[in-house]
Wavefront OBJ file of the C-alpha trace (Angstrom):
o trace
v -17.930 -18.845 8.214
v -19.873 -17.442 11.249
v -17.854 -16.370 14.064
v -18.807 -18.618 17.200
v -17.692 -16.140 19.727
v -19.130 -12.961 18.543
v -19.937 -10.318 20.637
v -20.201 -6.839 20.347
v -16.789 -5.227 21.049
v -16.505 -3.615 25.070
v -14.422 -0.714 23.887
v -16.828 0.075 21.708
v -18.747 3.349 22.431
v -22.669 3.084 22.136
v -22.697 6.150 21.113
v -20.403 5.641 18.054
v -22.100 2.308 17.388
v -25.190 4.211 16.699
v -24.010 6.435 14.668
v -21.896 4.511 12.393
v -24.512 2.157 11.880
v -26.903 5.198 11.066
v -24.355 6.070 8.076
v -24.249 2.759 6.990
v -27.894 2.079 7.151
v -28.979 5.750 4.721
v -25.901 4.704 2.661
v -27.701 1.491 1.996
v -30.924 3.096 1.491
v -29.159 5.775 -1.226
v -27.705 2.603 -2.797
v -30.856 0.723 -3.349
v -32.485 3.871 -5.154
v -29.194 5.352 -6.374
v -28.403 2.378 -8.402
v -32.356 1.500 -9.764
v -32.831 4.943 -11.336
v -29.110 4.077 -12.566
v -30.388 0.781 -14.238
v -33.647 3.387 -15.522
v -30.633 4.958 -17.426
v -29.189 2.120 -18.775
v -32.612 0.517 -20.272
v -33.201 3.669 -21.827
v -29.881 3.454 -24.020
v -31.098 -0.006 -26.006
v -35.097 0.857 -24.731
v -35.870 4.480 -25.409
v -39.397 4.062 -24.804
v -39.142 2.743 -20.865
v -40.942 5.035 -19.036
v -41.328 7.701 -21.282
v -41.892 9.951 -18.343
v -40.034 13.405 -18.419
v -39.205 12.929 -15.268
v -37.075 9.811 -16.108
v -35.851 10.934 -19.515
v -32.164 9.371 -20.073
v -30.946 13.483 -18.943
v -32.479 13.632 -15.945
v -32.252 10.129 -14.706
v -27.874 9.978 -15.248
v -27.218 12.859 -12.935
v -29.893 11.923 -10.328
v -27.937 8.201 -10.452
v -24.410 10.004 -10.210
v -25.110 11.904 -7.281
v -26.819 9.415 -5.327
v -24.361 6.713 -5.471
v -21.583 9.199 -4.985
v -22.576 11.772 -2.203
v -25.547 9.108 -0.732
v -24.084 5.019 -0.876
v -19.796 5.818 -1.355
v -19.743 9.469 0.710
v -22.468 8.203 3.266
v -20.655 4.659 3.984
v -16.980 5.957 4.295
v -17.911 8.795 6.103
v -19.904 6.695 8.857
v -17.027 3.846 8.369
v -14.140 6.878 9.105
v -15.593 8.183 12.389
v -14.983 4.960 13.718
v -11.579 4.236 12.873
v -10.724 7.817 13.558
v -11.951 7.168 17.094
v -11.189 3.594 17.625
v -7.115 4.499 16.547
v -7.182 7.148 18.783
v -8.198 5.102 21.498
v -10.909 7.948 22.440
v -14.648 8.335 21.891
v -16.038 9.931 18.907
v -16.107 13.776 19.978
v -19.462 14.630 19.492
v -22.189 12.200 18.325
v -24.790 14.821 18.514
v -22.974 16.118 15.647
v -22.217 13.865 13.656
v -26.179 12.773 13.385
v -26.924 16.279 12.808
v -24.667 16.218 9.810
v -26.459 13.075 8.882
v -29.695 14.449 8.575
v -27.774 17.559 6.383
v -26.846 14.897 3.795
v -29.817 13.186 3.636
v -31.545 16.527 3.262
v -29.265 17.720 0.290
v -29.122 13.999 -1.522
v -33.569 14.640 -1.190
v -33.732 17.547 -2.533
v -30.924 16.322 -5.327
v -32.928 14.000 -6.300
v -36.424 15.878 -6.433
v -34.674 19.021 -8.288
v -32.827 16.711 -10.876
v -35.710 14.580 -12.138
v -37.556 17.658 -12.060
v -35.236 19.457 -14.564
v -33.939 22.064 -12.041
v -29.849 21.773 -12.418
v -26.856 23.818 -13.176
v -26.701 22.352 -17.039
v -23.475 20.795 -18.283
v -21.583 20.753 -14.893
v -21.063 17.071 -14.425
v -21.011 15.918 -10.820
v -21.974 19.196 -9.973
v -25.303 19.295 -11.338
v -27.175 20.133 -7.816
v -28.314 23.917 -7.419
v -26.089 26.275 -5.263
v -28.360 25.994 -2.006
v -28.108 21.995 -1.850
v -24.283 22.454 -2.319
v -24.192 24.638 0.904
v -26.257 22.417 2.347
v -24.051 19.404 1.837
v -21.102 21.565 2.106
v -22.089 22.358 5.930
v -22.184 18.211 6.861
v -18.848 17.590 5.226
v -17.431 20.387 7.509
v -19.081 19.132 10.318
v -18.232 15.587 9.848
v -14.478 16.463 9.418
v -14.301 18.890 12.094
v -15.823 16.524 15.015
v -13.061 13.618 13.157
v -10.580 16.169 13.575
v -11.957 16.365 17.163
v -11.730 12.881 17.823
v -7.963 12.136 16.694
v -6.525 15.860 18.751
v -8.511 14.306 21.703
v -6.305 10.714 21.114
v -4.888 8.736 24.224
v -1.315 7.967 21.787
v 1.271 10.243 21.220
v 0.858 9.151 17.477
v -1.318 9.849 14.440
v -1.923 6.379 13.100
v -1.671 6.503 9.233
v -5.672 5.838 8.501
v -5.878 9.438 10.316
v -3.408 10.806 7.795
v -5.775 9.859 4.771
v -9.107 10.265 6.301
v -8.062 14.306 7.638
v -6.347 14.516 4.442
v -10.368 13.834 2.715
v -11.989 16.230 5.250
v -9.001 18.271 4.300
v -9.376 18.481 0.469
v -13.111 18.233 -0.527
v -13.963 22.154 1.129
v -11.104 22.988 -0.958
v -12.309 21.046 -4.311
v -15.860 21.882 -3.681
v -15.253 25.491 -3.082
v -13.077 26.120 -6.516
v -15.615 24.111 -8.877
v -18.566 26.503 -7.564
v -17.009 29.580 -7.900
v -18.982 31.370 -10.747
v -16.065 32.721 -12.586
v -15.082 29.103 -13.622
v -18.627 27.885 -15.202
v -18.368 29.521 -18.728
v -16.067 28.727 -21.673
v -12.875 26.472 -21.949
v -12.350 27.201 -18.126
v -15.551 25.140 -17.377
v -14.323 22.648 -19.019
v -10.508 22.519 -16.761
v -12.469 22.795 -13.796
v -14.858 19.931 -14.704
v -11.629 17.694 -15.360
v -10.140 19.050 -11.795
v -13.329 18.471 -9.997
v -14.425 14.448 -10.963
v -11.036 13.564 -10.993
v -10.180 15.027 -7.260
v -13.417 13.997 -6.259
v -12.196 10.374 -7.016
v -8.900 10.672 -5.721
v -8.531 13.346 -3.050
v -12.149 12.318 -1.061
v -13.533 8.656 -2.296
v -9.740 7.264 -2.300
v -8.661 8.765 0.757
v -11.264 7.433 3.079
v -11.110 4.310 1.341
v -7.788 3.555 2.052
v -8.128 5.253 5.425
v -10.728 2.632 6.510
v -8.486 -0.259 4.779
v -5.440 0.718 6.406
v -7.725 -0.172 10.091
v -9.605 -2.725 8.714
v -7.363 -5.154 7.013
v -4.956 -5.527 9.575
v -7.947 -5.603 12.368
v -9.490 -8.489 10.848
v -6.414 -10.631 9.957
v -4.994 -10.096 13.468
v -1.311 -8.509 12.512
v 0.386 -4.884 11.784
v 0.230 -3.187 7.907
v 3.343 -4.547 5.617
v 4.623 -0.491 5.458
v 3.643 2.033 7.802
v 6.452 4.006 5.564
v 4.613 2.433 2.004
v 1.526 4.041 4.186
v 3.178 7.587 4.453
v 4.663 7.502 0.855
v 1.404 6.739 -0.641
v -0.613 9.584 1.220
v 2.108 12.442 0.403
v 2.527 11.360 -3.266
v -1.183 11.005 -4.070
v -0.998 14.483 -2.749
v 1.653 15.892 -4.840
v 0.329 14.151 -8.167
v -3.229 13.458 -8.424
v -4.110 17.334 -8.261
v -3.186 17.683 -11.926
v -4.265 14.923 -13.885
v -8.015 15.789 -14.643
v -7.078 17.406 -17.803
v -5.953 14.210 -19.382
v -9.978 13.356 -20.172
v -9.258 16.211 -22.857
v -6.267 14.805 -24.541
v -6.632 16.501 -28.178
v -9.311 19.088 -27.318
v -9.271 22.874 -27.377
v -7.337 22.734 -23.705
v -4.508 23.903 -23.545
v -1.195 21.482 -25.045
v 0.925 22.030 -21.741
v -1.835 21.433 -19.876
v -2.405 17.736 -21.301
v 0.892 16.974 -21.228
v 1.473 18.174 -17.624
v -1.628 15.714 -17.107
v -0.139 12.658 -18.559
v 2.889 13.096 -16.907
v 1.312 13.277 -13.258
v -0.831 10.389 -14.569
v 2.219 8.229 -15.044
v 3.501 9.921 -11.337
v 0.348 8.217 -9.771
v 2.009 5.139 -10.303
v 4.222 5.856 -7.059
v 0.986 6.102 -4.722
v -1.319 3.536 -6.330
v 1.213 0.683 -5.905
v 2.720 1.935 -2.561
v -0.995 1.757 -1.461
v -1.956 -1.719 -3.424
v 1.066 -3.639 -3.009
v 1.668 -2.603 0.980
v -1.715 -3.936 1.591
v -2.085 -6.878 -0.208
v 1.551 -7.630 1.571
v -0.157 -7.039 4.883
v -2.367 -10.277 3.730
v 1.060 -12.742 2.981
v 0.444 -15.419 4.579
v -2.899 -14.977 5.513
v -4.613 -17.149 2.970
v -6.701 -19.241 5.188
v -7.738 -16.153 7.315
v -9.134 -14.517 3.569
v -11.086 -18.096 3.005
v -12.169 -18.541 6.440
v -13.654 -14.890 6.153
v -16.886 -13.237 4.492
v -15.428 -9.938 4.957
v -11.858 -10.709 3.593
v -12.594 -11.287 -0.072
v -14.919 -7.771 -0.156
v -11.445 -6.102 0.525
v -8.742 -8.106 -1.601
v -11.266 -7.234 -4.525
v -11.200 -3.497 -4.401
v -7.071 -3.942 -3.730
v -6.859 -5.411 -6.843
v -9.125 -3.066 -8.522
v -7.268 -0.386 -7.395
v -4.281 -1.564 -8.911
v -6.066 -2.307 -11.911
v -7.869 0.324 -12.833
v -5.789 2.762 -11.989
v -2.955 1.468 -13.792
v -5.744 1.102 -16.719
v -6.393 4.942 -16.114
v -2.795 6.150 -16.434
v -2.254 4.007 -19.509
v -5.805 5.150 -21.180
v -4.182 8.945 -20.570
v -1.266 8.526 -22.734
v -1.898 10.158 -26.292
v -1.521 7.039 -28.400
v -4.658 5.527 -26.305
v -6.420 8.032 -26.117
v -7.102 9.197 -29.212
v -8.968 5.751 -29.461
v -10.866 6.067 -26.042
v -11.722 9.396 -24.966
v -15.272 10.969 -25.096
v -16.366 6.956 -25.587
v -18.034 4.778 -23.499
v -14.397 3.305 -22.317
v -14.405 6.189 -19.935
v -18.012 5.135 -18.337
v -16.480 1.362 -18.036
v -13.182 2.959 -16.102
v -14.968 4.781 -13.607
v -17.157 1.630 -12.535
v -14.144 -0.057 -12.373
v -13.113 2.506 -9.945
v -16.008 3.642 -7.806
v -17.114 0.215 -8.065
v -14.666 -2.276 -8.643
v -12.329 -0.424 -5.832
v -14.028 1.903 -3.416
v -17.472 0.040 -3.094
v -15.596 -3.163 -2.780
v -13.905 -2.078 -0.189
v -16.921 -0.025 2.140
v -18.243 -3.665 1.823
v -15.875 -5.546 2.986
v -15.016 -3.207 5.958
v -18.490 -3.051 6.872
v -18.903 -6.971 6.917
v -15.995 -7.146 8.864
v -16.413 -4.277 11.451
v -20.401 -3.541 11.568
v -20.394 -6.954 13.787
v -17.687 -6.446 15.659
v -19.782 -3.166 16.823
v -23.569 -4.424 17.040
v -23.288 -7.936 17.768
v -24.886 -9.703 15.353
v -23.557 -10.628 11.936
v -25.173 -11.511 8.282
v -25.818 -15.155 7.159
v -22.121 -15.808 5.259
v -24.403 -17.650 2.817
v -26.222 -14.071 1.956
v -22.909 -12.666 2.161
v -21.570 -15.030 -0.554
v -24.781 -14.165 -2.691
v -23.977 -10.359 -2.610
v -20.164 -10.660 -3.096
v -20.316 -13.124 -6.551
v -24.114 -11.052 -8.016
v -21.836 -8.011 -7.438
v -18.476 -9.246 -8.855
v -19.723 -10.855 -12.027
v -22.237 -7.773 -12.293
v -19.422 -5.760 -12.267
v -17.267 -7.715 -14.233
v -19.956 -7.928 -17.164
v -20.780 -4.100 -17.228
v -17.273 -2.733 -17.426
v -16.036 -5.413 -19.970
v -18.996 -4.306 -22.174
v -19.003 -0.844 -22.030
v -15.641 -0.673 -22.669
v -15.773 -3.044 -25.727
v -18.497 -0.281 -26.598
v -16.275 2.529 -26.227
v -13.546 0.859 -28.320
v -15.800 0.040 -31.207
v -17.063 3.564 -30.971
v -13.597 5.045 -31.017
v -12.428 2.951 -33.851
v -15.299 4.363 -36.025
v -14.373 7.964 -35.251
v -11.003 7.426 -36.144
v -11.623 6.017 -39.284
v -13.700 8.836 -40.326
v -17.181 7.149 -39.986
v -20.271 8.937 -39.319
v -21.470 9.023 -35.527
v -24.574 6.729 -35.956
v -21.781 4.127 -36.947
v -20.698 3.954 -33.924
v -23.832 4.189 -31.931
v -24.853 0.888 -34.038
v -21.408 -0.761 -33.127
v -21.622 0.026 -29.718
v -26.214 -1.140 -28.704
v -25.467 -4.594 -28.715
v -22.910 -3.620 -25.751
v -25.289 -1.421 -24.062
v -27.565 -5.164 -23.342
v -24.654 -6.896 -21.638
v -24.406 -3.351 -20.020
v -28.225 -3.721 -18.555
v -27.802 -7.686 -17.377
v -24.446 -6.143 -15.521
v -26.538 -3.877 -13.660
v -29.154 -6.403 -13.047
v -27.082 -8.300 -11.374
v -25.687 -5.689 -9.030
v -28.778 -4.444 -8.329
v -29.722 -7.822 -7.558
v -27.034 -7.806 -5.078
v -27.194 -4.415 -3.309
v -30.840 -6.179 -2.136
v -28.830 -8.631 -0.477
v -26.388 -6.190 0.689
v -29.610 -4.585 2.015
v -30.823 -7.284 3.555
v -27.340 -7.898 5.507
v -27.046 -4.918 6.955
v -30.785 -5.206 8.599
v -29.474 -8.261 9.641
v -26.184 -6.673 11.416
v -28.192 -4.044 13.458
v -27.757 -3.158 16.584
v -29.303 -5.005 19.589
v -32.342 -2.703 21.304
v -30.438 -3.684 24.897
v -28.367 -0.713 25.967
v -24.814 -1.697 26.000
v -23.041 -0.498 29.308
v -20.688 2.728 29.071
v -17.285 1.401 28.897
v -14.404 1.652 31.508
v -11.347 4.118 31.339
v -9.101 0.744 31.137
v -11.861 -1.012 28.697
v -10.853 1.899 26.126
v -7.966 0.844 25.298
v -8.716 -2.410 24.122
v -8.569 -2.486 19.994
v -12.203 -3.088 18.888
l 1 2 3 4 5 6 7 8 9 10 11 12 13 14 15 16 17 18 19 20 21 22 23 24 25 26 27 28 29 30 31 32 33 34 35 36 37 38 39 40 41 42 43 44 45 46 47 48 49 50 51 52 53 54 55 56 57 58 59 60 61 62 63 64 65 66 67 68 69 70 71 72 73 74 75 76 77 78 79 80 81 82 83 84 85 86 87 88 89 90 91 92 93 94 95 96 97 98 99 100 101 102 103 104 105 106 107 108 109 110 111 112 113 114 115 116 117 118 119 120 121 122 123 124 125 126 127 128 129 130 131 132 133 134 135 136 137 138 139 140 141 142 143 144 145 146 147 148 149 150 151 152 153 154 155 156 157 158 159 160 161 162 163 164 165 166 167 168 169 170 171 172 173 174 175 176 177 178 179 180 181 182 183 184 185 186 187 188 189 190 191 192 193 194 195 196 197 198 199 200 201 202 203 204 205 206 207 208 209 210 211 212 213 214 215 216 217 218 219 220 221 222 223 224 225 226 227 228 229 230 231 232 233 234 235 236 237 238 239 240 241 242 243 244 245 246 247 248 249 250 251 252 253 254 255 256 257 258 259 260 261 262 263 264 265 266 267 268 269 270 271 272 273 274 275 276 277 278 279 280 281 282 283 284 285 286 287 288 289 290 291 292 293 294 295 296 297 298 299 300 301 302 303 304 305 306 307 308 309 310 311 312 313 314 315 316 317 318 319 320 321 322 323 324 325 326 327 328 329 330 331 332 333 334 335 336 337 338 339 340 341 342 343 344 345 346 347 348 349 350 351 352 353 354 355 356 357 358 359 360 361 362 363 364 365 366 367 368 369 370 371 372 373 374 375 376 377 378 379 380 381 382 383 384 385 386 387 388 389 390 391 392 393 394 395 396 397 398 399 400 401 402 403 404 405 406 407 408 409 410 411 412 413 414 415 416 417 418 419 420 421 422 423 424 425 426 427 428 429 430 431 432 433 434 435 436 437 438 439 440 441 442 443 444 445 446 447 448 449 450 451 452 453 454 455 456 457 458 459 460 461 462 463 464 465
């Protein structure tokens, strides 16, 4: 439903405004081509001979994809979402807007020359997620640091005596990446079994100490902005940010359950895996509390749904994860395409769902204007069954493949088991595709007015946005 009363927020700085809009608006453009050279890949599995360009060979194409959708649409979108909870909860204006467009143009500047290097052939090799050459790392490197430091900025400079708990998780993200991006560069880890360890540490951190930290940041604002009433836990808050902390470090290695690493080091893996437990339901289940009672607020809202989806997908698939890391599973699933169907459940199913719905439901609340909930409704079910249909395919793939390895069956086996998947796998994307246009189109529609909005009072500051 459209909101009758909508206007852009007074408290809201026009300076911020632009520049969280900017984020939002490049994520969406990284989206749109992140996700059709991603749909290049997938044709090529069951269609070899689409575009049988070197520069869009199945090798090049994948990483190109990866990057894109994870430092351009997820990174991009959270990052532009996070500077304006960081300053709206501390009651102050973003610290330095000037900055935070120059990291902008940093990003966009790296995730360019990503993609140009990539489908060119120029990479690192076998250095997943890190494929991009050293001097597009820096370069990338440099906006993260800015972007955290001028958050950082923003939440020392706050009008409360307190740190509310989205700052906890969004620092914690500025916090960790330098750290994680730092040790899976260093040259003396990119040879040998130690390559491999560091690979495991780096996608799985990646996941859980940046995307999942500003995600839940920006839910922790969002949810209980929109339905008008304090989070279920700020304690469940605290508890889930200090014990994704302590576990999630440590569980990379459990992607090479039964290879040459080392046996303590799989075990220790599983065992933090099962330890995750504590911060994925502290996180899940104090949020979807914070919506008891609130049903007619979730069906009266286009935003609403966005968020409950990637709740329950963060749940789900990482209880799905922990479970696929025990030995008995995994000897069935790892190295399959199970794995590729897990981590869309997870960057897509959870952290995209939710950078959607917070953007619905705060973009408007900045610029003005909102999308047509009819579009809205479009996007959300193209994306949800898209979703739905790639991830229950690809895993059925991955199964089928990992029953014909353990049965002793020669590899093409499995690659014949597993094609008529890899179909259902293309329609998925299709569809998701189909709806990041709509997403697309929504956010042109949310822009901001080309009126200069008034600078707002000292007493106009403190009103929640």
């Amino acid at each position: 439903m459209r909101d009758p009363g909508l206007v852009a927020a007074p408290s809201a700085d026009p300076a911020t405004v632009r520049v969280t809009f900017a984020y939002v608006a490049w994520a969406t453009v990284w989206l749109l081509v992140g996700t059709t050279i991603g749909l290049i890949a997938s044709i090529k599995l069951h269609w070899p001979e689409f575009l049988p360009y070197a520069w869009l060979s199945f090798g090049r194409v994948r990483p190109a994809h990866t990057s894109l959708v994870l430092f351009g649409w997820a990174s991009l979108a959270l990052v532009g979402l996070s500077l304006y909870v960081v300053s709206r909860t501390s009651r102050a204006p973003l610290w330095s807007p000037r900055l935070a467009r120059i990291a902008l143009w940093l990003w966009n500047l790296a995730l360019l020359g990503g993609l140009v290097t990539l489908l060119a052939g120029v990479s690192r090799g076998p250095q997943e997620y890190r494929e991009w050459v050293w001097p597009l790392a820096v370069i990338l490197a440099a906006a993260v640091l800015i972007d955290g430091y001028v958050a950082y900025r923003t939440v020392a400079a706050r009008t409360l005596p307190e740190v509310y708990v989205s700052n906890w998780y969004i620092l914690g993200g500025f916090c960790y990446l330098p750290i994680l991006y730092v040790t899976s560069y260093l040259p003396f880890y990119q040879a040998g079994l130690g390559n491999t360890v560091v690979a495991g540490y780096y996608m799985h951190n990646a996941m859980g100490m940046w995307f999942t930290q500003l995600a839940l940041g920006v839910s922790y604002y969002a949810i209980p902005r929109l339905l008008g009433r304090p989070v279920y836990s700020y304690a469940l808050g605290v508890l889930g940010f200090w014990t994704n902390l302590l576990f999630y470090p440590l569980i990379g290695a459990h992607h090479f359950i039964f290879s040459p690493v080392p046996w303590w080091l799989q075990s220790t893996a599983i065992l933090f895996s099962v330890g995750m437990m504590v911060p994925v339901w502290a996180g899940t289940g104090n949020l979807l509390l914070t919506f008891k009672g609130g049903g007619g607020a979730v069906r009266r809202s286009y935003a609403l749904p966005f968020l409950v989806t990637g709740l329950i997908g963060y749940g789900l698939s990482s209880t799905q994860g922990t479970i696929e890391a025990f030995r008995t599973a995994n000897i069935y699933l790892h190295f399959t395409n199970f794995t590729v169907g897990h981590s869309h459940a997870t960057m897509y199913g959870f952290v995209t769902f939710i950078a959607w719905g917070a953007v619905y439901g705060l973009v408007p609340r900045l610029t003005g204007r909102e999308p047509s909930p009819l579009a809205v409704g479009v996007h959300f079910w193209l994306a949800l069954v898209g979703v739905l249909t790639y991830v229950i395919a690809i895993s059925i793939a991955g199964i089928l493949q990992g029953l014909a390895w353990v049965a002793g069956q020669s590899f093409i086996v499995s690659v014949i088991a597993a094609e008529p998947m890899w179909l259902w796998r293309t329609i998925g994307g299709l569809l998701m595709v189909g709806g990041h246009v709509v997403f697309a189109a929504n956010v042109w529609a949310m822009r901001p007015q080309r009126a200069t909005v008034p600078t707002p009072s000292p007493n106009a500051v403190g009103i929640p946005a």
